[in-house]
N, C-alpha and C positions, 0 to 999 in steps of 0.2 A: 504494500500500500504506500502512494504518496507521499510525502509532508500536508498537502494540502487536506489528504480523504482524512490524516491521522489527525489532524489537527481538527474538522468537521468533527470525528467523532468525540472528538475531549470536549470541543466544543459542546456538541448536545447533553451531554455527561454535566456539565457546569463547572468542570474543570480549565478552566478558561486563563489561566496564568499559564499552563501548561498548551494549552491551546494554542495560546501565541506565541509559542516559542516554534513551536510546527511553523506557525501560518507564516513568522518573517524569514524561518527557513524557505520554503515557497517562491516567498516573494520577492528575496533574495535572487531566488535564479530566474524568476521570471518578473522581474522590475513592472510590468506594464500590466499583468494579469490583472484584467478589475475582479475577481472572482476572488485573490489572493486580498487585493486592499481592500475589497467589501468586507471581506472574513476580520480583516486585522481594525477595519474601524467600526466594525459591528461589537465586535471583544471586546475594544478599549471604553466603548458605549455602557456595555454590560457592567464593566469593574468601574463604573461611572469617574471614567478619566477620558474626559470631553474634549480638552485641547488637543489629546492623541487622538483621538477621532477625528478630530475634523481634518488633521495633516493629510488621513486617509483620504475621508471625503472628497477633499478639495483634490488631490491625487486623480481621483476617479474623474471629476469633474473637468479637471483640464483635458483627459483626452477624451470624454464624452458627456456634454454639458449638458444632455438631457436624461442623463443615466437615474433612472425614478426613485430607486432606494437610495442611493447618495445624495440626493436632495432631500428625501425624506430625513436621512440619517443625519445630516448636516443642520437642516432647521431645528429638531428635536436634541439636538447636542447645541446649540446654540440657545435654545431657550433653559437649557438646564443651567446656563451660565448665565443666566438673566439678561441674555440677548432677546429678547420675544420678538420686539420693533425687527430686528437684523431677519430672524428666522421668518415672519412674516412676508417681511421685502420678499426673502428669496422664494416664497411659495407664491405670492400674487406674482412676480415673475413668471414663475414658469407656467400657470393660470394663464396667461397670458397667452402662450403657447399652447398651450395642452388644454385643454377643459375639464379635465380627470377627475375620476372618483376619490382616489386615493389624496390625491392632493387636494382636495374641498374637506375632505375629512378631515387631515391634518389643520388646516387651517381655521374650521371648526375649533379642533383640537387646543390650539395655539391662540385662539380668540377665547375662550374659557379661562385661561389664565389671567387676562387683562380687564376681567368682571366690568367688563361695561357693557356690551349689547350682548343679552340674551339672545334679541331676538333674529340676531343675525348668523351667530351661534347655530341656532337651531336650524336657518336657513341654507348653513354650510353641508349641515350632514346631510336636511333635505336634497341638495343638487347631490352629496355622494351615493346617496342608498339611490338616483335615480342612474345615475352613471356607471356606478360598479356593482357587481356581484359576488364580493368577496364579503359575505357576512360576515365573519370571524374577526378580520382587518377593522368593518367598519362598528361593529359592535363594543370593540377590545378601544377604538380611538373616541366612542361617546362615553364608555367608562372612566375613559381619564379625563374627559371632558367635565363630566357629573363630580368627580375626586376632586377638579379644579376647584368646582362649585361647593366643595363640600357637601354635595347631597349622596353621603354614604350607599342610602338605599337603593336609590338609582343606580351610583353606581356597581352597587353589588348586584343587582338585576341584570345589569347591559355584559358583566364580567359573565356570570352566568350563560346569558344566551351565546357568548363568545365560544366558551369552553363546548356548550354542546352541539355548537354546529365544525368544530374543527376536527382534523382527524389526528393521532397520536403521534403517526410516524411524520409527519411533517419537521422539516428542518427552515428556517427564515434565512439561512444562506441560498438556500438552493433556488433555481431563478422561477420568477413568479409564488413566491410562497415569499410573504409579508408578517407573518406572526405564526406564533408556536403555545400548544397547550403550556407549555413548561413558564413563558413568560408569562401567560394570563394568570396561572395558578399563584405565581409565584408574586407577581403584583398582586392581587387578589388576597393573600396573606401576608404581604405587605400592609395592605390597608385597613386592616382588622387591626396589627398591631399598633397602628399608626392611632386609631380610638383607642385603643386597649382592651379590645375584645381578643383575648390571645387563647382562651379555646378554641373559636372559632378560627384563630390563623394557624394553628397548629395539624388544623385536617388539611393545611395546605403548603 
């Protein structure tokens, strides 16, 4: 097996310190591989070390500046560092270009954080669930939407519907697959602990 498949599997495992020592092995012999710098700025994402992610991103994006996960990945790493304004820009940007599901959601997404128009909020995810069919994706980005909002319950509902329309073996590297039961689970008992219902994070 590879660097890269070995690295993919530590990856799924959440052995992910390990994982990147695969993925820059990889990437290493293949400098240009976006499959290699998605793997390494999706990891650095995970271990919530955002300035390494974006070196990724931004990587990906010079040689393919509409590459969809790396602008995803890139906004949502930029809004962890209390970029919102920044990561915004770069989704109304690409909006611009693209009319996408996934990018309406995110921007949804990223509008929840700046608690000021609900009601445009809500009109984001409207245009995603009309444009995309990745339920899982846009289920998993109104729970963090509702999380923003601190409406727990919501939230816990939207993570829910996530969880039961996705399938197990799914990996979020692999192309066209945007979220993984393992992340919904794992925010999902995140956010338990986050109130302090830690029973309830502990089934997850």
């Amino acid at each position: 097996m590879d660097d890269y498949n070995e690295g993919k599997d530590l990856y799924k495992n959440g052995e992910f310190n390990k994982a990147l020592i695969k993925f820059k092995t990889a990437q290493d012999k293949n400098p240009e591989s976006l499959d290699c710098l998605y793997a390494l700025g999706r990891t650095f994402t995970f271990i919530e070390k955002y300035e390494e992610s974006l070196l990724y991103y931004n990587k990906i994006l010079d040689i393919n500046a509409n590459h969809l996960k790396a602008l995803i990945g890139k906004s949502l790493s930029l809004s962890c560092l209390n970029k919102t304004i920044d990561a915004l820009s770069i989704i109304d940007d690409s909006l611009q270009n693209s009319n996408n599901g996934y990018l309406w959601a995110i921007k949804g997404r990223l509008l929840s954080l700046t608690h000021e128009n609900n009601s445009e909020v809500k009109n984001c995810f409207q245009k995603a669930f009309e444009l995309c069919d990745d339920t899982p994706f846009l289920y998993y980005q109104k729970a963090k939407a509702c999380l923003n909002e601190l409406d727990y319950k919501k939230a816990s509902n939207f993570y829910n519907k996530s969880i039961e329309s996705i399938e197990n073996s799914k990996c979020d590297l692999d192309e066209g697959i945007y979220v993984t039961k393992l992340l919904i689970m794992f925010d999902r008992g995140w956010m338990y602990s986050r109130i302090g219902d830690y029973a309830e994070a502990l089934k997850y």
